[in-house]
N, CA, C and O atoms as a MOPAC input file, in Angstrom:
PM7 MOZYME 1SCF
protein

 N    -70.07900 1    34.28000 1    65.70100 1
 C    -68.82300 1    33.85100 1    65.12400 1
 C    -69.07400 1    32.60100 1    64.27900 1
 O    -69.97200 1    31.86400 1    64.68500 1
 N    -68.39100 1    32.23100 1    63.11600 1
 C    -68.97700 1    31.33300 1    62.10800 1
 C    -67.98700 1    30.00900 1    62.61500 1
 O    -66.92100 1    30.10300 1    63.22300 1
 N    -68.65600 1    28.79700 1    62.18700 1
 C    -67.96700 1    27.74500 1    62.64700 1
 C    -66.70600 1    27.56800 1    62.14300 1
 O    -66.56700 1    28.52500 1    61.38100 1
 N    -65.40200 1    26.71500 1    62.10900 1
 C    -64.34900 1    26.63800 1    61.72800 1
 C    -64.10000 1    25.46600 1    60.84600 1
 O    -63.90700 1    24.38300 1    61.39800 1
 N    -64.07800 1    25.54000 1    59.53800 1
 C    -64.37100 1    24.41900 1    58.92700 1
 C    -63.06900 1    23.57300 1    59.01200 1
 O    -62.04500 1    24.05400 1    59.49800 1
 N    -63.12200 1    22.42400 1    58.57600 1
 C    -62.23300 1    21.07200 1    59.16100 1
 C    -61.34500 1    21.43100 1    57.34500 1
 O    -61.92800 1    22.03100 1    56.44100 1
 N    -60.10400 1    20.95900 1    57.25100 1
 C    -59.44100 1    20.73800 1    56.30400 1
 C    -59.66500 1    19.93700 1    56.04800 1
 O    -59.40200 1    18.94300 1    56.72500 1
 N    -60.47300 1    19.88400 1    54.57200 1
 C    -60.74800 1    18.18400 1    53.86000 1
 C    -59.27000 1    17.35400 1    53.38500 1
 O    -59.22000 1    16.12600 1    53.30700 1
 N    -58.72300 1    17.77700 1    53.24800 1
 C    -57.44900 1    17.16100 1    53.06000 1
 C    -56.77600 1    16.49400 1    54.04900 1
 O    -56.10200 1    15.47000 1    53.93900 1
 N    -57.04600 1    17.25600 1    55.18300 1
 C    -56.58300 1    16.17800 1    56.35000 1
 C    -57.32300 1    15.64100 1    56.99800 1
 O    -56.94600 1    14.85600 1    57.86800 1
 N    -58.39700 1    15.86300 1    56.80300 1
 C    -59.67400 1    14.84300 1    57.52900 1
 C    -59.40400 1    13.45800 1    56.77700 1
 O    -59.80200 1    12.49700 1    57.43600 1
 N    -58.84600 1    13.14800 1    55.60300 1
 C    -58.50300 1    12.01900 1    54.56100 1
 C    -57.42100 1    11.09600 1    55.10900 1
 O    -57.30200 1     9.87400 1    55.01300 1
 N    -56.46800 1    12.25400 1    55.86800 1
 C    -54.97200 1    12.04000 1    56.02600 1
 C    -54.53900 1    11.33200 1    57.38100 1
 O    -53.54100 1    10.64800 1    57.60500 1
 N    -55.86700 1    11.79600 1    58.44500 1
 C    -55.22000 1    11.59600 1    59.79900 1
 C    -56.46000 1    11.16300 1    60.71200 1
 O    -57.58300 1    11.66200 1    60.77800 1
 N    -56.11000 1    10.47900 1    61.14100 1
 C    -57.07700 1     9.86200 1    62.42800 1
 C    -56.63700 1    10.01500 1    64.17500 1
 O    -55.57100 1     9.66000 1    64.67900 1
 N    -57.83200 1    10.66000 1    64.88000 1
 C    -57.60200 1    10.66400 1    65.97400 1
 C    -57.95400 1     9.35200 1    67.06200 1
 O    -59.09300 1     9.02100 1    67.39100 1
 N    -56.77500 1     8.75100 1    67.49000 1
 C    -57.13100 1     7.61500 1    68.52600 1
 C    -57.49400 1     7.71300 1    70.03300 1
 O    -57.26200 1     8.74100 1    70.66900 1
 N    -57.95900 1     6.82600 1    70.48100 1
 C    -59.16600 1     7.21600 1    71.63700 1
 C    -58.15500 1     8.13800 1    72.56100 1
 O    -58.72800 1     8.93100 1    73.30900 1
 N    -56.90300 1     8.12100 1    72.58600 1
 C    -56.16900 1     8.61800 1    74.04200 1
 C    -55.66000 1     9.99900 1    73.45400 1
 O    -54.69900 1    10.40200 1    74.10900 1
 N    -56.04000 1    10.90500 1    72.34100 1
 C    -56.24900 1    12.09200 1    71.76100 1
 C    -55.22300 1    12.01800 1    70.80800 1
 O    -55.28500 1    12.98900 1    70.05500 1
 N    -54.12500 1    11.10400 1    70.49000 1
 C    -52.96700 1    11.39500 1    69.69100 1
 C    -53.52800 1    11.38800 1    68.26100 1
 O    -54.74800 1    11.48500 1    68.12900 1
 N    -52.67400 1    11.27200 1    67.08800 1
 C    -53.05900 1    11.73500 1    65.98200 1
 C    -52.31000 1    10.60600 1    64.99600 1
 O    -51.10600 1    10.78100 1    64.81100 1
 N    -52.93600 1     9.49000 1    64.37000 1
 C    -52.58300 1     8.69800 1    63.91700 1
 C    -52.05900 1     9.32600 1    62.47800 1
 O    -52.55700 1    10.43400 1    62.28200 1
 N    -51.14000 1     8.86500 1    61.38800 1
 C    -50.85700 1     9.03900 1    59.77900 1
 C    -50.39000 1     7.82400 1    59.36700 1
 O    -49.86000 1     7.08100 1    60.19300 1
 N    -50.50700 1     7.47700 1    58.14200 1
 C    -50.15000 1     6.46300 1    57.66600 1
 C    -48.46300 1     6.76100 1    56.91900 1
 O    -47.94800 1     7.87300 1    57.03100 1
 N    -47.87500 1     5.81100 1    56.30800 1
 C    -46.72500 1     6.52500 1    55.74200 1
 C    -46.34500 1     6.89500 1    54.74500 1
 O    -46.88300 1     6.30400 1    53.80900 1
 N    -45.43300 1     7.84100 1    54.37800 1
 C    -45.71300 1     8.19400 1    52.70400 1
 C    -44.61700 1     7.35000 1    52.13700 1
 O    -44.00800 1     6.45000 1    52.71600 1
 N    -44.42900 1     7.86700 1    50.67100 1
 C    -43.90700 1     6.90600 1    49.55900 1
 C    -44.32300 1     5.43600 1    49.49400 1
 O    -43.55400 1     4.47700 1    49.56600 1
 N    -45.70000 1     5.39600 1    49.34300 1
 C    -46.52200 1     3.88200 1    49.42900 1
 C    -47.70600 1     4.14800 1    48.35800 1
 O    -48.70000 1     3.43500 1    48.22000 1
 N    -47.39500 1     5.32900 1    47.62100 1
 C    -48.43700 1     5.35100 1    46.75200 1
 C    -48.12700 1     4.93900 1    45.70700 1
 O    -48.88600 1     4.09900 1    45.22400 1
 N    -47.10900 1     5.27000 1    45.04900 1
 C    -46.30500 1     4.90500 1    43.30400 1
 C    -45.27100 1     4.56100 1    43.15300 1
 O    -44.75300 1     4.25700 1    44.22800 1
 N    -44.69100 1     4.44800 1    42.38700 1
 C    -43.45900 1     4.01700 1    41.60000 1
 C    -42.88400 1     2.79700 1    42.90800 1
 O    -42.07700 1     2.98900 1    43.81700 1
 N    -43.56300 1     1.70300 1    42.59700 1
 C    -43.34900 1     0.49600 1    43.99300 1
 C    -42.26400 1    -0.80200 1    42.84800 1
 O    -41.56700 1    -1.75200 1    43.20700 1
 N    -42.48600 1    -0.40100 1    41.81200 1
 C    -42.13700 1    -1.57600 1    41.02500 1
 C    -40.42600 1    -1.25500 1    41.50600 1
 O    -39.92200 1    -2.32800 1    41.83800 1
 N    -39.66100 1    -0.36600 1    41.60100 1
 C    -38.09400 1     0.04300 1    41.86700 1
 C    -37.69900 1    -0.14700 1    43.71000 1
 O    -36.54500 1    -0.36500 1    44.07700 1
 N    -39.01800 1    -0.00100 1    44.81800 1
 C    -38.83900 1    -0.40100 1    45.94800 1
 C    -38.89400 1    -1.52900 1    46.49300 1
 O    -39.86600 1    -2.23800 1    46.23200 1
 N    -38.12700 1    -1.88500 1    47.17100 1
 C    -37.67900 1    -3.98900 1    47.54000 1
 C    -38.91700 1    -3.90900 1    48.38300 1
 O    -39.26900 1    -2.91200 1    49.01300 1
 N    -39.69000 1    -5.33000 1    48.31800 1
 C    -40.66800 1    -5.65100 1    49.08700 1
 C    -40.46600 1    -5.62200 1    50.29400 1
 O    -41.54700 1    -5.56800 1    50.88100 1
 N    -38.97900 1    -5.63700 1    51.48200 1
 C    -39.33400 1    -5.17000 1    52.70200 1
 C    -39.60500 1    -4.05600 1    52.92600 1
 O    -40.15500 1    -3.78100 1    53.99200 1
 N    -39.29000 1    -3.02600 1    51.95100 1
 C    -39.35700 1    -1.64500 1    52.21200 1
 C    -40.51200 1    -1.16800 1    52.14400 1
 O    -40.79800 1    -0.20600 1    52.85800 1
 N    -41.84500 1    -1.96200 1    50.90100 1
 C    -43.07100 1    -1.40400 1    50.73200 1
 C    -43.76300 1    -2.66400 1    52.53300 1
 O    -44.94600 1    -2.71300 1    52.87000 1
 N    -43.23000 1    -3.02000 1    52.87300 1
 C    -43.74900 1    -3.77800 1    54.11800 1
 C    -43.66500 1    -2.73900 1    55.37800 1
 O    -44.61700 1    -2.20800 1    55.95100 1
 N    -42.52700 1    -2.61800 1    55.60400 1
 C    -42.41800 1    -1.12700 1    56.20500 1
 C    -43.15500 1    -0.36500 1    56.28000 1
 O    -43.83000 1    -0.04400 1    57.25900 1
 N    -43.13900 1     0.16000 1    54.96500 1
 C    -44.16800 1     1.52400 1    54.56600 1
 C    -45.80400 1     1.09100 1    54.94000 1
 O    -46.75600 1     1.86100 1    54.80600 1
 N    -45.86100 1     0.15900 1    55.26900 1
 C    -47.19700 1    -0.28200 1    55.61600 1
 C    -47.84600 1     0.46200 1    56.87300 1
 O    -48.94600 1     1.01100 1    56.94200 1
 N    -47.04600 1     0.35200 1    57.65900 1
 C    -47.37700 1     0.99700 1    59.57900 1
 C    -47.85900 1     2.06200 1    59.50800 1
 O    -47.64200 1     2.89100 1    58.62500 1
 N    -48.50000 1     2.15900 1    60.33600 1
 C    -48.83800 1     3.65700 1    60.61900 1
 C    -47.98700 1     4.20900 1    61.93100 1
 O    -47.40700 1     3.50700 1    62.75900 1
 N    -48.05300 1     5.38500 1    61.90300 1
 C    -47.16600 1     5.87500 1    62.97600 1
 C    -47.99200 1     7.22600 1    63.71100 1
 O    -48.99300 1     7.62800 1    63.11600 1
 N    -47.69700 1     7.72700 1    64.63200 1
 C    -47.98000 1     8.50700 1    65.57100 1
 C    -47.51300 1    10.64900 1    64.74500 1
 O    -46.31000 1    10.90600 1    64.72300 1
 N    -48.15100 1    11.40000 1    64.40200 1
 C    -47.68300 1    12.27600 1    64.21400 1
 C    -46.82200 1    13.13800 1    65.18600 1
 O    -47.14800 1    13.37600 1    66.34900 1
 N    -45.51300 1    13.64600 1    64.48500 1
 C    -44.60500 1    14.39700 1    65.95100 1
 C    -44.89900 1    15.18800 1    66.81200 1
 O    -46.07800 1    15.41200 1    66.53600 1
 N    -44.59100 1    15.95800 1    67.93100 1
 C    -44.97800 1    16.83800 1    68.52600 1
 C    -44.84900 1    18.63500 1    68.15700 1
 O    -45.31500 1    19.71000 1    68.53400 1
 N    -43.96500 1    18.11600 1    67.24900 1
 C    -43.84300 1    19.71300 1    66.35100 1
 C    -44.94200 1    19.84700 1    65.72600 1
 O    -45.46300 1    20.95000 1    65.89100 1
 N    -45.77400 1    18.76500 1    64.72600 1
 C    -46.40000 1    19.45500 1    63.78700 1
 C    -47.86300 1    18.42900 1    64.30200 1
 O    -48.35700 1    17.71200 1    63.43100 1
 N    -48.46700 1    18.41900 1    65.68300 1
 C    -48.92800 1    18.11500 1    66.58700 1
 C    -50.04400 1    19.11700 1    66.31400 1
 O    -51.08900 1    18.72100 1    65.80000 1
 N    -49.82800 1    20.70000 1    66.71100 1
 C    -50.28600 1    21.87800 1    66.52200 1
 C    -51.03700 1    22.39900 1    65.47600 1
 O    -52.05100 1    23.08000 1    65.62800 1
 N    -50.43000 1    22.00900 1    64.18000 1
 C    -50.82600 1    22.25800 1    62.70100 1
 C    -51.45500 1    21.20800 1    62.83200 1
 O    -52.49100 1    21.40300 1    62.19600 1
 N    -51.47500 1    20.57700 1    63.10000 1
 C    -52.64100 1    19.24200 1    62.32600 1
 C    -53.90600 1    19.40900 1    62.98100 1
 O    -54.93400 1    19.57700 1    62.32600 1
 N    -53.89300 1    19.36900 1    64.35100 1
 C    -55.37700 1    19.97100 1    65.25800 1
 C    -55.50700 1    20.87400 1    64.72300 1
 O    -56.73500 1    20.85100 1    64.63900 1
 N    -55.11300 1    22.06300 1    64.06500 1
 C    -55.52200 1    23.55400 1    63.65300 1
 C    -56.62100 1    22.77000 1    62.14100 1
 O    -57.83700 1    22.82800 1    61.95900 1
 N    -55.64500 1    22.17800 1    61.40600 1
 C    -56.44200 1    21.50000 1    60.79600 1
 C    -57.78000 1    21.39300 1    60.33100 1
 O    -58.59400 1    21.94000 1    59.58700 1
 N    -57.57900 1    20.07200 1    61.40600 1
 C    -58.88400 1    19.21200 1    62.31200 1
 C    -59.81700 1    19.66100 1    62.93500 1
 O    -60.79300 1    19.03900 1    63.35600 1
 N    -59.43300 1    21.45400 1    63.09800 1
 C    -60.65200 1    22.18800 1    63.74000 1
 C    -60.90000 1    21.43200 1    65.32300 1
 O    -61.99000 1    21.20800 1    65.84900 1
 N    -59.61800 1    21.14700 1    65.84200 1
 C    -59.73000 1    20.42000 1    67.26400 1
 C    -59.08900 1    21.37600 1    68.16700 1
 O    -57.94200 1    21.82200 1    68.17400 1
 N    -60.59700 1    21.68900 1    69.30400 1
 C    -59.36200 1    22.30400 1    70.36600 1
 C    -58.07800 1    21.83700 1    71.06800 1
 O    -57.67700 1    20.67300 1    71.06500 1
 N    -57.33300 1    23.13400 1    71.82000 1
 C    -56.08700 1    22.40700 1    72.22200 1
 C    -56.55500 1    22.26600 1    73.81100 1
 O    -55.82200 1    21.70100 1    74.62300 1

């Protein structure tokens, strides 16, 4: 059986932290910043925890067992 290759796109996108969860950073922090108020691009800074819905798709991904 051939190995399962990893989605390069989300290997870019998402990081796994030591206790197995699935780190993302946040979107709308890439462009058009000159029209968003500086607390809002401060905000957008965090990273956050991916949900438990799309938990599934992202390990499928990641080529990570469940």
């Amino acid at each position: 059986m051939p190995k399962v290759k990893t989605n390069s796109s989300a290997k870019k996108r998402f990081a796994l932290t030591g206790t197995g969860k699935i780190k993302r950073k946040s979107a709308y922090k890439s462009h058009i910043l000159t029209k968003k108020t500086t607390k809002q691009k401060r905000n957008l800074t965090h990273t956050a925890l991916v949900s438990d819905g799309d938990t599934g798709n992202v390990k499928r991904m990641l080529a990570i067992g469940k």
